[in-house]
C-alpha positions as CSV (number, residue, x, y, z in Angstrom):
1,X,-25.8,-69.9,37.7
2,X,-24.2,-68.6,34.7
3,X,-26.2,-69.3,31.2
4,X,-23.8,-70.8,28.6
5,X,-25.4,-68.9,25.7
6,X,-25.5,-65.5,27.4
7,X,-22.0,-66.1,27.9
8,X,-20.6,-67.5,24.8
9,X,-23.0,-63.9,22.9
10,X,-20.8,-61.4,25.1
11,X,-17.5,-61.6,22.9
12,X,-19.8,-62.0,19.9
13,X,-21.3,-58.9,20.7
14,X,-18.1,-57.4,21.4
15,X,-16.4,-58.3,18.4
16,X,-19.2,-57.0,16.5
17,X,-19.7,-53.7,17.9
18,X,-15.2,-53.5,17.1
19,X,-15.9,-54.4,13.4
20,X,-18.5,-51.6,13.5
21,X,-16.3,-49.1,14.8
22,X,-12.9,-49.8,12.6
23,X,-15.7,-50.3,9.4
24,X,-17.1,-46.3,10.6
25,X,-13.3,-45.1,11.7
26,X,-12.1,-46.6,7.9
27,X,-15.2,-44.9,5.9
28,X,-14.1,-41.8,8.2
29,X,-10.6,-42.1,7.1
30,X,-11.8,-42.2,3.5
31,X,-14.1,-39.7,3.8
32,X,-11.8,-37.4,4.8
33,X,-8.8,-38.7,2.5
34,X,-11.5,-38.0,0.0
35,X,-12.1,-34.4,0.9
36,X,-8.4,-33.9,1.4
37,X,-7.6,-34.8,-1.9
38,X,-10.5,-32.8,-3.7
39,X,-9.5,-29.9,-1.7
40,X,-6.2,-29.8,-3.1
41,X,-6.7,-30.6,-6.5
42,X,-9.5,-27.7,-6.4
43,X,-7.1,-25.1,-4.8
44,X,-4.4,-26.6,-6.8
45,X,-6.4,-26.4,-10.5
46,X,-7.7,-22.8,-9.1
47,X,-4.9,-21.2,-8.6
48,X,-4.7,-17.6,-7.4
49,X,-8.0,-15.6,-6.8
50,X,-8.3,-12.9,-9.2
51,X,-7.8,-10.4,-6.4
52,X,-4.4,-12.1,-5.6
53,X,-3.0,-11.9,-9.0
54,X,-3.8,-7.8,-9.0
55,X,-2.3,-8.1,-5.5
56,X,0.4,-9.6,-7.0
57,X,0.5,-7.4,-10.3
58,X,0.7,-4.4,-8.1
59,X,3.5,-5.8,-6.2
60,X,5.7,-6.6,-9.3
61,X,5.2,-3.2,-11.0
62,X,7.9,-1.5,-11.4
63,X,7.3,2.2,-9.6
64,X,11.2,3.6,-9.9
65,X,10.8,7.1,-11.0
66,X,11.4,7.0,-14.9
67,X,13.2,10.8,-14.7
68,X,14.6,12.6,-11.9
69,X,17.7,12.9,-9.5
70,X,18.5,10.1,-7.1
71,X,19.3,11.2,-3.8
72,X,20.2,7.9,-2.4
73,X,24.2,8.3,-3.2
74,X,23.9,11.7,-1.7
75,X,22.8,10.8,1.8
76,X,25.0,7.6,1.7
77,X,28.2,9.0,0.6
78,X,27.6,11.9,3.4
79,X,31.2,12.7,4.2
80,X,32.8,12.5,0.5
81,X,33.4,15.8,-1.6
82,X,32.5,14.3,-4.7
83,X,30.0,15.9,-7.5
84,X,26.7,14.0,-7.4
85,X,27.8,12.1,-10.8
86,X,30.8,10.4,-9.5
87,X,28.8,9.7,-6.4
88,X,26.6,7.6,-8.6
89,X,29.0,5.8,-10.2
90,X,30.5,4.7,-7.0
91,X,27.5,3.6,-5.6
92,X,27.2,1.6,-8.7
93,X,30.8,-0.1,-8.1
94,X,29.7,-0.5,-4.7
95,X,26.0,-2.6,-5.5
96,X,28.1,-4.5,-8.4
97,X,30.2,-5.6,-6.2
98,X,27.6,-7.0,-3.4
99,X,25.9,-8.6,-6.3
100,X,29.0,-10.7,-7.3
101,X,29.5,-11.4,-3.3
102,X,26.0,-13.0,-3.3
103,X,26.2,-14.6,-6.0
104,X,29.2,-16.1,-5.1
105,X,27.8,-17.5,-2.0
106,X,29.6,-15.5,0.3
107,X,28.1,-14.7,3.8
108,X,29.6,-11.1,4.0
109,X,27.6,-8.2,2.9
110,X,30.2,-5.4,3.6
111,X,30.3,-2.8,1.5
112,X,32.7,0.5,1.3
113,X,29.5,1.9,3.2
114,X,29.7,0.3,6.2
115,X,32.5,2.4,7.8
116,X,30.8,5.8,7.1
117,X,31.7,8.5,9.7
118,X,29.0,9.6,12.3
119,X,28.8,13.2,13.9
120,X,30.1,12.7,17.3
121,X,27.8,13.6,20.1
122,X,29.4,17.1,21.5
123,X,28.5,18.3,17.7
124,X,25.1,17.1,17.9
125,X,24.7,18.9,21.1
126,X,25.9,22.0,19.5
127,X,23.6,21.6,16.7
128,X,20.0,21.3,15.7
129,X,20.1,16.8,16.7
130,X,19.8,17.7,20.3
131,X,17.6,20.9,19.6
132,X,15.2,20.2,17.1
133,X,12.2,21.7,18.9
134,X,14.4,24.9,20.1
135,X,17.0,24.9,16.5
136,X,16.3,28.1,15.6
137,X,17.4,29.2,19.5
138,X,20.0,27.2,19.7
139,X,21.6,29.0,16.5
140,X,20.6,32.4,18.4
141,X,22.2,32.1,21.7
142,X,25.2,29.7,20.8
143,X,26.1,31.2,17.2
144,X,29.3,30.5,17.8
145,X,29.7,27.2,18.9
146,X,27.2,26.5,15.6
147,X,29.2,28.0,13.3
148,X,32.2,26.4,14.5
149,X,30.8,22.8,13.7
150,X,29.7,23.9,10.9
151,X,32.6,24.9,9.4
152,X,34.5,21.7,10.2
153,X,31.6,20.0,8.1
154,X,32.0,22.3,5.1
155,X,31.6,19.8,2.1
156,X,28.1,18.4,3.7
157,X,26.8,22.0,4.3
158,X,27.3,22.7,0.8
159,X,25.4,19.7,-0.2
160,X,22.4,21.2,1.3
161,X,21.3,23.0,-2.5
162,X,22.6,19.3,-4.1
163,X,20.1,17.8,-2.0
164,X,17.4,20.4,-2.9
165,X,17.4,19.3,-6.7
166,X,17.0,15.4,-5.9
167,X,13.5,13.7,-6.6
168,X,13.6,10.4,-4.7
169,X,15.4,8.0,-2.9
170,X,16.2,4.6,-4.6
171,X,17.9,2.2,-2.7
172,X,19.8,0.0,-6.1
173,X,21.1,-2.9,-3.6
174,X,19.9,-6.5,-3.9
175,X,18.5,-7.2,-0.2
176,X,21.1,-7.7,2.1
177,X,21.3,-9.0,6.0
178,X,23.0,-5.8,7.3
179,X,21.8,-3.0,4.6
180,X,24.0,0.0,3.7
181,X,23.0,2.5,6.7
182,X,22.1,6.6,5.6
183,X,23.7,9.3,7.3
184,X,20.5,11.2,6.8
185,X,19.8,12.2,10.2
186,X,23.4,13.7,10.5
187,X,23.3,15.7,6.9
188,X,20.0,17.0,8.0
189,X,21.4,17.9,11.5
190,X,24.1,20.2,9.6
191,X,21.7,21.1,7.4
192,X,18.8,22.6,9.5
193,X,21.8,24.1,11.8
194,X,23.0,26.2,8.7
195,X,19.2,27.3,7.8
196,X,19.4,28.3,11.7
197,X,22.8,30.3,11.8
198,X,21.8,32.4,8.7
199,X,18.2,33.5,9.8
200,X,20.0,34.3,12.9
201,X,22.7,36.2,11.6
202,X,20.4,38.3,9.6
203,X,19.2,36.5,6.3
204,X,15.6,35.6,7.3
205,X,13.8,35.2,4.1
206,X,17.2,33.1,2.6
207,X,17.2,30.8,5.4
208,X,13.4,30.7,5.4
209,X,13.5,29.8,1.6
210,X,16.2,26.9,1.8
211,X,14.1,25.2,4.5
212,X,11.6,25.5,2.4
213,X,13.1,23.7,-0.1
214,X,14.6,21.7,2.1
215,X,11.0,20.4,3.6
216,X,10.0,20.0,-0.2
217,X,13.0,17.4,-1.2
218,X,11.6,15.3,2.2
219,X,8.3,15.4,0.7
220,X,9.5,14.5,-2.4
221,X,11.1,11.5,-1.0
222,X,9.3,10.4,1.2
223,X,7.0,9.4,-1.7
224,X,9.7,8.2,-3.9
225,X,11.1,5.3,-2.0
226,X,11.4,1.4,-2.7
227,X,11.4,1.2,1.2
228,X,9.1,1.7,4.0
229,X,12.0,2.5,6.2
230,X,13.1,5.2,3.9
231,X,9.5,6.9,4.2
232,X,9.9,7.0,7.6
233,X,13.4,8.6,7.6
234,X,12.3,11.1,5.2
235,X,8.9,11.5,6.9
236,X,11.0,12.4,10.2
237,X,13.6,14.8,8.9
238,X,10.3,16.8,6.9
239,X,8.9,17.1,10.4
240,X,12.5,18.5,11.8
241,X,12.2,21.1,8.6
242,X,8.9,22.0,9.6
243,X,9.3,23.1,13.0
244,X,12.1,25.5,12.0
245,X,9.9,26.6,9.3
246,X,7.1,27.3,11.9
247,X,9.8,28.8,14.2
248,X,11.1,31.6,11.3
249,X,7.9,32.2,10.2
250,X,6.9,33.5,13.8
251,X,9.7,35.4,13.7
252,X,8.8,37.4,10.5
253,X,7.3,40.6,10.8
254,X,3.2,40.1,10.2
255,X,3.6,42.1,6.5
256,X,6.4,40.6,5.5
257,X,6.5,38.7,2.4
258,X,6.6,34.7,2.6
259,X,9.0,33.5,-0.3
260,X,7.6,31.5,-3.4
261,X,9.3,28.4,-2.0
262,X,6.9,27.9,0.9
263,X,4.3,28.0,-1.1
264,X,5.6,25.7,-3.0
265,X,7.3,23.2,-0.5
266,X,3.2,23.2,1.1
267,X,0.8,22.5,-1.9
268,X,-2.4,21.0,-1.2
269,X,-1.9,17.0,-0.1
270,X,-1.9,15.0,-3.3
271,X,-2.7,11.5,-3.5
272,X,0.8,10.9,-4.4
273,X,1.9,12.1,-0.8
274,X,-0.1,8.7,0.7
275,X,0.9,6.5,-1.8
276,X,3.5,4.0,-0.5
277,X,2.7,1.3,-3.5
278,X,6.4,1.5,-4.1
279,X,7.4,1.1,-0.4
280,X,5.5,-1.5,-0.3
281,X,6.6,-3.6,-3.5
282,X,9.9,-3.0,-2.5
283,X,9.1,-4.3,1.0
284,X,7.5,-7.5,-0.8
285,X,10.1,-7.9,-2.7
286,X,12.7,-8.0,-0.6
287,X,11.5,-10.4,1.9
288,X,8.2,-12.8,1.2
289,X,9.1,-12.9,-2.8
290,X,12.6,-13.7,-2.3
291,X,12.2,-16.0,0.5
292,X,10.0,-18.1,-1.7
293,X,12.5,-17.7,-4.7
294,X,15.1,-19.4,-2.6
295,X,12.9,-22.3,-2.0
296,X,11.9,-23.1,-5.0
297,X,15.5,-22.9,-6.3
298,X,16.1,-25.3,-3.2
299,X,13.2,-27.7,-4.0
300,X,14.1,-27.5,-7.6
301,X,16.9,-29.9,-6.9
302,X,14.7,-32.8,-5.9
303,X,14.4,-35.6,-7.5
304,X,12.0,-39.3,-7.8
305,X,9.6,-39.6,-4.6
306,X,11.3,-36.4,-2.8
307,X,9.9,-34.3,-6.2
308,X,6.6,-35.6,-5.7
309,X,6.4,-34.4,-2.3
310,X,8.2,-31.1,-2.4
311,X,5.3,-30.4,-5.5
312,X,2.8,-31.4,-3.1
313,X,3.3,-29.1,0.0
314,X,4.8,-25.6,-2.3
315,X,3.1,-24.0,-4.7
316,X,5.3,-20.8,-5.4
317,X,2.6,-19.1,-7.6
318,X,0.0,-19.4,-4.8
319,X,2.5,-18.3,-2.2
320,X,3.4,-15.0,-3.7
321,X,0.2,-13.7,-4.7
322,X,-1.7,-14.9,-1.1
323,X,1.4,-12.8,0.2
324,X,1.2,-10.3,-1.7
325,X,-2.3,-8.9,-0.5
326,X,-1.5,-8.0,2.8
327,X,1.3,-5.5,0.8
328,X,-0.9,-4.4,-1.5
329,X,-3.8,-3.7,0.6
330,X,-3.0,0.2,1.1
331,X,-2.2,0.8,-2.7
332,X,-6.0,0.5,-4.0
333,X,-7.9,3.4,-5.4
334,X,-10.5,2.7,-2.4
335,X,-7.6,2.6,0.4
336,X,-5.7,5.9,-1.1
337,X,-8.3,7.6,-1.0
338,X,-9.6,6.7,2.6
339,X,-5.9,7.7,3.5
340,X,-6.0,11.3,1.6
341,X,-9.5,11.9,3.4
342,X,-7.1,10.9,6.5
343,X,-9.2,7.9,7.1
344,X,-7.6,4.4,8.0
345,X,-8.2,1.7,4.9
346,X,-10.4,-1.0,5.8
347,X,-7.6,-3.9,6.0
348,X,-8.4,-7.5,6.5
349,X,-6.2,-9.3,9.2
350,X,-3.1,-10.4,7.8
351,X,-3.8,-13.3,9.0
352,X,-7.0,-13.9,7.0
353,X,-5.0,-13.0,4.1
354,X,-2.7,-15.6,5.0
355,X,-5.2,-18.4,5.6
356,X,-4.8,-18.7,9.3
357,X,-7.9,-20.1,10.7
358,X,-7.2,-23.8,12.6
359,X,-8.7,-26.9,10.2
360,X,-6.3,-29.4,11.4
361,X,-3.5,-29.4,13.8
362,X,-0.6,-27.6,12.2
363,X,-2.9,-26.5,9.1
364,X,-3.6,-22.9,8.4
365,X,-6.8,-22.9,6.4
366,X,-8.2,-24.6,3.2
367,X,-6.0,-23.0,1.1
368,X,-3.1,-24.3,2.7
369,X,-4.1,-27.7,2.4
370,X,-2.6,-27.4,-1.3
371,X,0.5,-25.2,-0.2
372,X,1.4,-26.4,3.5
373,X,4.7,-25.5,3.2
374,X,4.0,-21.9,1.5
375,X,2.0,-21.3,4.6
376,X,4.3,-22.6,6.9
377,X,7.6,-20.4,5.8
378,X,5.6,-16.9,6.2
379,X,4.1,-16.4,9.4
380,X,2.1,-13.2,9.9
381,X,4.8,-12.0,12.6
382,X,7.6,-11.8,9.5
383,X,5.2,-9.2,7.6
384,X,5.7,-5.4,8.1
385,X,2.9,-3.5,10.8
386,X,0.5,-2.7,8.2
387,X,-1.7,-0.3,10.4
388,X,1.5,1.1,12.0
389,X,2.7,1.9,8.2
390,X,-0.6,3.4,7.6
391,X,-1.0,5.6,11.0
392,X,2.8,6.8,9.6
393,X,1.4,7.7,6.2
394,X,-1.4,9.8,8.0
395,X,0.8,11.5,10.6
396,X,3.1,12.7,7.4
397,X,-0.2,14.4,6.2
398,X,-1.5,15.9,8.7
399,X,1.9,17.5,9.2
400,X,2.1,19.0,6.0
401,X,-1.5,20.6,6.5
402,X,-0.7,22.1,9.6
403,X,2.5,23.5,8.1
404,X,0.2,25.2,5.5
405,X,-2.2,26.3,7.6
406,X,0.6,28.3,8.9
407,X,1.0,30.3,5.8
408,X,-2.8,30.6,5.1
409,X,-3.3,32.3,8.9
410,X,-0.8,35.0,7.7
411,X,-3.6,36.5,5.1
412,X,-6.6,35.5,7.2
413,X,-10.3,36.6,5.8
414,X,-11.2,37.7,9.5
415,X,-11.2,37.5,13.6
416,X,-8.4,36.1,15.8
417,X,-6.5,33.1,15.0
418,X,-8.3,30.5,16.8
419,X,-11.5,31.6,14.7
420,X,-9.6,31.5,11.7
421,X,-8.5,28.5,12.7
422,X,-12.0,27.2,13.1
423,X,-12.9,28.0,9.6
424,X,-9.5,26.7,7.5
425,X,-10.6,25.7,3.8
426,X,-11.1,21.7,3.9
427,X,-7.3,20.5,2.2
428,X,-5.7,21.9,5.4
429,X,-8.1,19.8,7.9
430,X,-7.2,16.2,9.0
431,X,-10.7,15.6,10.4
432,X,-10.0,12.3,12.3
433,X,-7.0,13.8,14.0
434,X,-7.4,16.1,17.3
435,X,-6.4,19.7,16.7
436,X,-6.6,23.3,17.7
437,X,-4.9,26.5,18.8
438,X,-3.7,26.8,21.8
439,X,-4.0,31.1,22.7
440,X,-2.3,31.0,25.6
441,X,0.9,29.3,24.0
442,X,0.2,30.4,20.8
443,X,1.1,27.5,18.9
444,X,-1.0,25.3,16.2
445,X,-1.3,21.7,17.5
446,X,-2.3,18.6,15.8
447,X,-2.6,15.2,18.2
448,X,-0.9,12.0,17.1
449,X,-2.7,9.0,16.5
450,X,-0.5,6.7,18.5
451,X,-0.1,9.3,21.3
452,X,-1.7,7.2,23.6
453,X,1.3,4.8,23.5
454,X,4.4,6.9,23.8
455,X,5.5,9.0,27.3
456,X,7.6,11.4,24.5
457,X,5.0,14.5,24.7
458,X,7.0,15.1,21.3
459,X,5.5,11.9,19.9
460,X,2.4,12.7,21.1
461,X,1.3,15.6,19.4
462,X,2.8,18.4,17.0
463,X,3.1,22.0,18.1
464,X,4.0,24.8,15.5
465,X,4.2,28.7,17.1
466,X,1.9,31.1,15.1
467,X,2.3,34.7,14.8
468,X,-0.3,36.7,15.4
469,X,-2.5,38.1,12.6
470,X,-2.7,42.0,11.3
């Protein structure tokens, strides 16, 4: 028999235990309103960290060489026999006139760059682009068929002591969707072919000396460049010159003298040679920064309630200093010299620069909280390879050390090469980086870092012949 009173408690009980819940869900609500809010204002009042706004410092100096020879119109304008000067003016036609396209709002990007002529592929076969381990014996065996391209590309090959005087390479144009595209693999290609063709035709030491110079002006660049990909390109055509400097200098007789200009072209690794601070703020620049420019100049338009929100989910001085740590990360005192002591800097994740660790669904981090659109528009994945830029920076040292070792195992204190080798003065060792001699090959070797992921036994190490000591 049912009791009336137990009956009539249940939905009292019920009801109860519902107001109890909603009244701990609604404190919950506030608590966490509460939080929400003084997390925002805090980040909000705060600002950038003082090690974004160096971040960000570093990223907004201005690195462009204040005296030198540009060689950017030089390897754009490939094909045009114009003097250097009148190269630079069109060049500054050319970026005057994409300016006004952009600022006009037009879509196209073209530019009387687009269209400039590539070396078609029997040439490169003839040459030193299909050859580049084997240049100087191409130029031996098929003198001919070298010197017949050659000659059909008579205004580049002249360039060759143009390009020798040049200090960096500056690319002037405002960031573009379809950048104006080099022809530095191709001038190099006629380049190193002509450096071939004369040390086979007889001139050793002249073609030995203008590779030398040659491998300096790479150097020189590739340190003096407001982009990473630039680096790399220079980076690349310095190895090309240092395998047919390694190639000639075999060839030389062991008492022969080694001109000035290798010396030169091989000075001790600087600092300066693993400093890509300018790479980098050009990178930064053209990308995060002027994303978050456009945005603002976007959200700048709102108005009334639609203000209120767009201030409340972008905060364009936070954005561009948290993005500018990731950038700045390898420009440090600390991290260039790790990297000159061929040592890897000590990055954080990008991703902990960014504030990427899960607080709420579709939240980033705490600092995002007072900036979720700022974190929102840069995801790690549109940032540069950071570790891949640094491995880059390393493999361009340990080139040039091995390229020098090369001229320091000519004058040897004592015993055979490999036990010279053993006992190189410290600026020519890359002590994280496998190398050796190989005596029954007779070459120098250095392993790449990144070998492991490449099938391209060219990728995966260096090799350089060595003659022989007296």
């Amino acid at each position: 028999m049912n009791n009336p009173a137990v009956s009539s408690a249940l939905p009292a009980q019920k009801k109860s235990l519902m107001r109890r819940a909603l009244g701990w869900f609604g404190w919950m609500v506030l608590v966490l309103f509460v939080l929400l809010a003084a997390t925002f204002a805090y980040y909000r009042l705060r600002g950038p960290t003082a090690e974004q706004q160096a971040a960000l410092a570093l990223m907004r100096k201005d690195y462009r060489p204040a005296h030198g020879v540009n060689a950017f119109p030089l390897l754009l304008y490939w094909d045009d026999d114009l003097p250097l000067d009148r190269l630079n003016a069109r060049m500054s036609a050319d970026v005057e006139q994409v300016r006004k396209r952009l600022a006009a709002g037009e879509q196209s990007s073209e530019t009387s760059t687009d269209a400039q002529p590539e070396l078609p592929e029997a040439e490169i076969t003839a040459l030193c682009g299909a050859h580049r381990n084997a240049c100087l014996a191409q130029a031996t065996v098929h003198p001919d068929a070298v010197r017949a391209v050659l000659a059909a590309h008579a205004i580049v090959v002249r360039r060759a002591k143009a390009f020798e005087r040049t200090d960096f390479l500056w690319n002037e144009f405002p960031p573009l969707s379809s950048p104006p595209i080099l022809g530095a693999m191709d001038e190099q290609t006629l380049w190193l072919s002509a450096f071939a063709l004369q040390y086979a035709e007889g001139d050793r030491l002249g073609a030995l000396a203008a590779t030398c110079r040659n491998l300096a002006a790479w150097r020189r660049i590739a340190r003096g460049s407001n982009r990473l990909l630039s680096t790399v390109l220079a980076s690349g055509n310095m190895a090309n010159a240092i395998r047919l400097y390694a190639d000639m200098l075999a060839g030389l007789p062991a008492d022969a003298a080694v001109p000035e200009d290798c010396a030169q072209a091989l000075q001790p690794v600087a600092v300066a040679d693993v400093d890509r601070c300018a790479a980098m703020a050009g990178e930064f620049t053209a990308q995060p920064d002027l994303i978050f420019h456009v945005v603002d100049k976007e959200f700048a338009k709102a108005t009334g309630w639609r203000l209120v929100f767009v201030k409340a989910i972008f905060d364009l001085r936070t954005s561009q200093a948290q993005t500018a740590q990731p950038y700045a990360a390898s420009c440090t005192q600390a991290a260039l010299a790790r990297l000159l002591a061929d040592e890897r800097p000590r990055h954080q994740s990008a991703r902990l620069f960014l504030g990427v660790v899960p607080v709420l669904p579709g939240m980033k981090g705490a600092e995002c909280i007072a900036n979720l659109f700022g974190c929102f528009i840069m995801q790690p994945a549109l940032l540069p390879d950071f570790a891949k830029c640094d491995t880059n920076i390393l493999e361009h040292a340990t080139r040039l050390r091995l390229a020098a070792t090369l001229l320091w195992l000519r004058h040897p204190p004592s015993g055979s090469v490999a036990q010279a080798f053993a006992h190189r003065p410290a600026e020519l060792r890359s002590p994280n980086h496998m190398s050796g001699f190989d005596a029954q090959r007779g070459v120098l070797y250095v392993e790449n870092l990144r070998r492991a992921s490449s099938d391209n036994p060219d990728r995966q190490r260096l090799e350089l012949p060595v003659a022989s000591p007296r």
